[in-house]
Each structure stands twice: as structure tokens, then as C-alpha cells.
N, C-alpha and C positions, 0 to 999 in steps of 0.2 A: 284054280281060282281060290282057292281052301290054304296055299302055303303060301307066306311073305318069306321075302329074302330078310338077310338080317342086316343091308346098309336099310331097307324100307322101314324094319321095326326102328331103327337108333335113331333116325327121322320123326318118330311119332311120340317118343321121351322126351321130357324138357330138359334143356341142358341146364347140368349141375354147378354153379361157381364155388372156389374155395368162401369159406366165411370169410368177413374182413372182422377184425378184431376191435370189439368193443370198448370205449373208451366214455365213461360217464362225464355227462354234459359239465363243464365249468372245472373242470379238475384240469390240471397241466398234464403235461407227460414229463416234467421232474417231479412232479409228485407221487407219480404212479413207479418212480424209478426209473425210466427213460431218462437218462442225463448225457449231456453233452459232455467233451473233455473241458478239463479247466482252462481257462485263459491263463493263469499263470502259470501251467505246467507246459505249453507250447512253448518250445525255443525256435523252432525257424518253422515259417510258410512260404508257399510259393509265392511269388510274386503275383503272376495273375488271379488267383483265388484271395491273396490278400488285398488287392485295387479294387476287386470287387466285394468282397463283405466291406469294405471301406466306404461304396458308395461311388468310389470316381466314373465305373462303369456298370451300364445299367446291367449287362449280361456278361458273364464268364470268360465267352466266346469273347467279345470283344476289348477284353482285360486283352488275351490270349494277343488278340489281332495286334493291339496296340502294340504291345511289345513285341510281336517277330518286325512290324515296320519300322522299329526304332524311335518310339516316342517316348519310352521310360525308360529316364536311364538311373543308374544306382550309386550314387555317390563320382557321379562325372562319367561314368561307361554305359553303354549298350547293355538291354541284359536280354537274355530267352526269359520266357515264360516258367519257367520250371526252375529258375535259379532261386534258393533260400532268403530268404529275407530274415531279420534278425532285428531286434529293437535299437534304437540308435542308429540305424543308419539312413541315410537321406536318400529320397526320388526327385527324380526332375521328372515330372508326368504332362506329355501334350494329350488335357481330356477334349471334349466336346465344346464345354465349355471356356476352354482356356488353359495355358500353361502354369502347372501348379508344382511347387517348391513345399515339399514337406519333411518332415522325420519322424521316422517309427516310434510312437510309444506305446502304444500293445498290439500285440497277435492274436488275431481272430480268424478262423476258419469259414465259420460260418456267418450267412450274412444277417444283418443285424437292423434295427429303425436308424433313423437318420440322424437323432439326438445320439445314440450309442457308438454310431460309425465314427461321430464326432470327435468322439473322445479317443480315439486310435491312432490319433497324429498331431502334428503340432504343425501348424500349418505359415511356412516361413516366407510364400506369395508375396511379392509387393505392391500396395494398391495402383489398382489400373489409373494411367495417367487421364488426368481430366480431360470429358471431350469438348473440343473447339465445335463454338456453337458457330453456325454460320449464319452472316446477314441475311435476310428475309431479301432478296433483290427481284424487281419488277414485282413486284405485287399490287395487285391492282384493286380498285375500292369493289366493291358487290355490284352489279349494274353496269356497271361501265362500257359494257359488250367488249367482244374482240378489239384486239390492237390493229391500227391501224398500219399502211406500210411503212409511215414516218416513225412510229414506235416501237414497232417490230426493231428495225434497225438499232434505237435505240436500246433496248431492249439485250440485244446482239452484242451491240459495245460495251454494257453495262454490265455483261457475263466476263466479255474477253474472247468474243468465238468470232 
């Protein structure tokens, strides 16, 4: 009763975590010397790392997906995810949103706010064609109750069914 084992003592210790490293309140981490690479010393990024700091896709992953399905392609071709990108050359990108026509004007790695991602392409998209409003057909005043079987039909004809 008088001797514990020694898994019983490492049970009754508090477990130890590394420190995390201190970092005073309202200071950057380029100030502290933590600096990213320059945007102008990158000459090529991947493709899917560059759709996504760009903003086209909300996650990495999904840059990735897009392009092995073949929704980006790179100056008219299919491309992998992993092929180089370079400034000046154009994407046909199918996003979420919509089919988007751009050209590289800077490399960014990392992802960035939305006004900044902005500024990484020139975006050559044609506006979407106006959409065709459609008449308001059988509408009926407030009150009116249900249609009746004579207007029902009418109704019917006045769709085209």
C-alpha cells in the first residue's frame, strides 16, 4: 500500500505544454521581423494557391478540386493544379459564382483581404447578359379567393400548359 507504480505517479503531475511565444499586443509580426517573401521577387505560383489568395475560391482544397475537373484553364488548356503560373498569362476560371476571364498581374502566395486580392488581376469577364423579366401572368387582385374551374382553365391557356 506504501509504493505507487510509476504510470500512477505521471497521472498525478500536471501535464507540461511547450510555451507559445509571446508576441506584444498591437505590434505586426513584420515588425517584430517575421516578414513574408516580397511580391515582387516571386516569379511563378501554383495555380491553385494563386486562385486562392486571389479570392476566386474560398479554400485551397477547392482551387485544387477545380482544376483536376477542368474548370481552369490557362491561356485556352486544361491545367493540374501544381502547374506555374507567371504574370501575363490568362485563366478561364468556372468559379461558384460564375465563369471568370482574367490575366495575371501579380503573385501572391499568401492569401490576402478582398480589396488586395483585387488588385492581382485584371479582370477581362463580359457583363452578364440582361435578364428577361417575365410578365406577371394570372395574378389575381388580394381577396378574390380561389380560381374558379372556368379560370383555372383560363388560367392554363394563358401559361401555354
Amino acid at each position: 500500500m506504501g509504493v505507487r507504480s510509476v504510470d500512477a505517479n505521471r497521472r498525478l503531475l500536471p501535464r507540461l505544454r511547450p510555451a507559445k511565444r509571446w508576441h506584444p499586443p498591437g505590434r505586426s509580426r513584420k515588425i517584430l521581423g517575421v516578414s513574408e517573401p516580397d511580391a515582387s521577387s516571386i516569379q511563378a505560383v501554383r495555380v491553385d494557391r494563386w486562385l486562392w489568395a486571389a479570392r476566386f475560391f474560398k479554400t485551397r482544397a477547392l482551387a485544387s478540386a477545380a482544376c483536376v475537373a477542368g474548370h481552369v484553364k490557362l491561356d485556352g488548356t486544361s491545367v493540374k493544379a501544381a502547374k506555374l503560373l507567371r504574370v501575363g498569362q490568362r485563366l478561364d476560371v468556372l468559379t461558384p459564382g460564375g465563369r471568370r476571364l482574367v490575366e495575371v498581374a501579380k503573385l501572391l502566395e499568401r492569401r490576402v483581404g478582398a480589396p488586395l486580392a483585387q488588385t492581382l488581376y485584371v479582370d477581362h469577364t463580359p457583363p452578364p447578359p440582361p435578364r428577361e423579366v417575365e410578365p406577371m401572368l394570372g395574378q389575381r387582385d388580394r381577396g378574390a379567393g380561389r380560381p374558379d374551374k372556368r379560370e383555372r382553365r383560363q388560367l392554363r391557356r394563358l401559361r401555354g400548359r
